[in-house]
N, C-alpha and C positions, 0 to 999 in steps of 0.2 A: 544107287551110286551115281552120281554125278561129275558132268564132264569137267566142271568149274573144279573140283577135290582132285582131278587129276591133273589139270593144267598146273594148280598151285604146287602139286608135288615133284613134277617137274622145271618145275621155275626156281622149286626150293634146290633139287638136286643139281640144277645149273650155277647158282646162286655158292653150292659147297665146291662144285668143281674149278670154278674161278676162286674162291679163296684158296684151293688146291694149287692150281694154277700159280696165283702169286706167292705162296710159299714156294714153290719148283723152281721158280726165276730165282727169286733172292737165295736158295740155297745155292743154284748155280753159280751167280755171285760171290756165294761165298769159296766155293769149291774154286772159282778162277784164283780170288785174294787170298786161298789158302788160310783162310779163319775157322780153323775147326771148332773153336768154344762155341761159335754161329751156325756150322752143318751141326751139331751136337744138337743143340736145340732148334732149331730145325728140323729135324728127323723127325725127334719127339711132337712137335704140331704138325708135321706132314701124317704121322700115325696116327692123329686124334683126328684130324680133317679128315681121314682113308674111312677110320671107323663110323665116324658121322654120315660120312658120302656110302657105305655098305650098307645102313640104315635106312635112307633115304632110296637106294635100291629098291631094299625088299618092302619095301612101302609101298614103292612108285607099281614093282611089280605087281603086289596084290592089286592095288585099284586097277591096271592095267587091266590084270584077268578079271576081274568081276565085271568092269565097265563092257570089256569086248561079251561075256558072258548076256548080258542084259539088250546087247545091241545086236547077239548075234552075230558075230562076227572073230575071225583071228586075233590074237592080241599083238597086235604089230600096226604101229603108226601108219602107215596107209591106208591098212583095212580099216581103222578104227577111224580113222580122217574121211574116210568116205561115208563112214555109218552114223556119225554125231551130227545132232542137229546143224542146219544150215547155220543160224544165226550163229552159233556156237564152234564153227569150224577153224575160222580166219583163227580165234584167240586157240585152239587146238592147237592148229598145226604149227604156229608161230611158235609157244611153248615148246615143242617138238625140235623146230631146227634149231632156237636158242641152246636146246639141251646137246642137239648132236656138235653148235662147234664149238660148246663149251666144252667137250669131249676131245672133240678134234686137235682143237688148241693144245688142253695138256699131254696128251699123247706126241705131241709137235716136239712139246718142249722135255717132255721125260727122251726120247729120243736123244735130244740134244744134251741134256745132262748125262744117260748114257752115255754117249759117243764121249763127251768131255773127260768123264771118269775112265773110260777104257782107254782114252792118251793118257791122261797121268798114270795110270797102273803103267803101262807099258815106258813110260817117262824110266817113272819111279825103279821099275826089274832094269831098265839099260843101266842106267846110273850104279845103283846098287852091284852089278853084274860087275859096272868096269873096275868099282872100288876094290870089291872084293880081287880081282886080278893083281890091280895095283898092289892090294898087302901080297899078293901071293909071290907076285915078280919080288918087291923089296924084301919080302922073309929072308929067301933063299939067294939072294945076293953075298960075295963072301964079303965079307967086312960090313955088311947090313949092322950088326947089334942084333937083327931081326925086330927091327923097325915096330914100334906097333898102332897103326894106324888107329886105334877102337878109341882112345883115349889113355 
């Protein structure tokens, strides 16, 4: 096992997570301009990018544990940063942090599409809420017709 076959599998899984990454943005985008034919497809490549990056996990995992296996060592970036050859550490651990704020980052921004979608739910129930009053007031008005708001 080699430390080069892990570096590059972390490079590769940072590599899905910014593709991950800029599908989140532009779907938020889309969720701001209210383009749903664009979150629609959108979902579906943020699903195919999920499953790629699930892939590229249990990849990353196993050479993880074989390499820590071989070096003696926990299988956790520090312990394994400490145990790899010297020459071989700098490209290590660099690989490493590219991975954690490619992580960092979409966690940022799922956050923040979060939060954006849980304003418009809550938008969406007020509005909905008042309408529905609305017909409920004009129904029972006398001389309404009984109004009908729906179409």
């Amino acid at each position: 096992m080699s430390v080069q076959a892990l570096v590059n599998a972390m490079l590769d899984e940072a590599d899905l997570i910014d593709d991950l990454l800029a599908a989140a943005i532009e779907q938020r985008e889309s969720v701001k301009n209210s383009d749903h034919p664009a979150v629609q497809g959108l979902i579906k490549r943020i699903q195919d990018i999920g499953f790629r990056v699930q892939a590229k996990e249990v990849q990353r995992a196993a050479l993880t544990e074989s390499l820590s296996k071989a070096l003696g060592c926990e299988p956790h970036v520090s312990a394994l940063a400490q145990a790899v050859p010297e020459e071989e550490r700098a490209l290590f651990t660099g690989a490493g942090e590219r991975l954690g704020h490619s992580v960092f980052e979409l966690k940022s921004e799922m956050a923040i599409l979060s939060g954006l979608i849980e304003h418009n739910e809550r938008f969406s129930a007020m509005l909905l809420s008042e309408w529905r009053r609305l017909d409920a007031d004009f129904t029972y008005l006398p001389g309404s017709g009984g109004l009908d708001f729906r179409g």
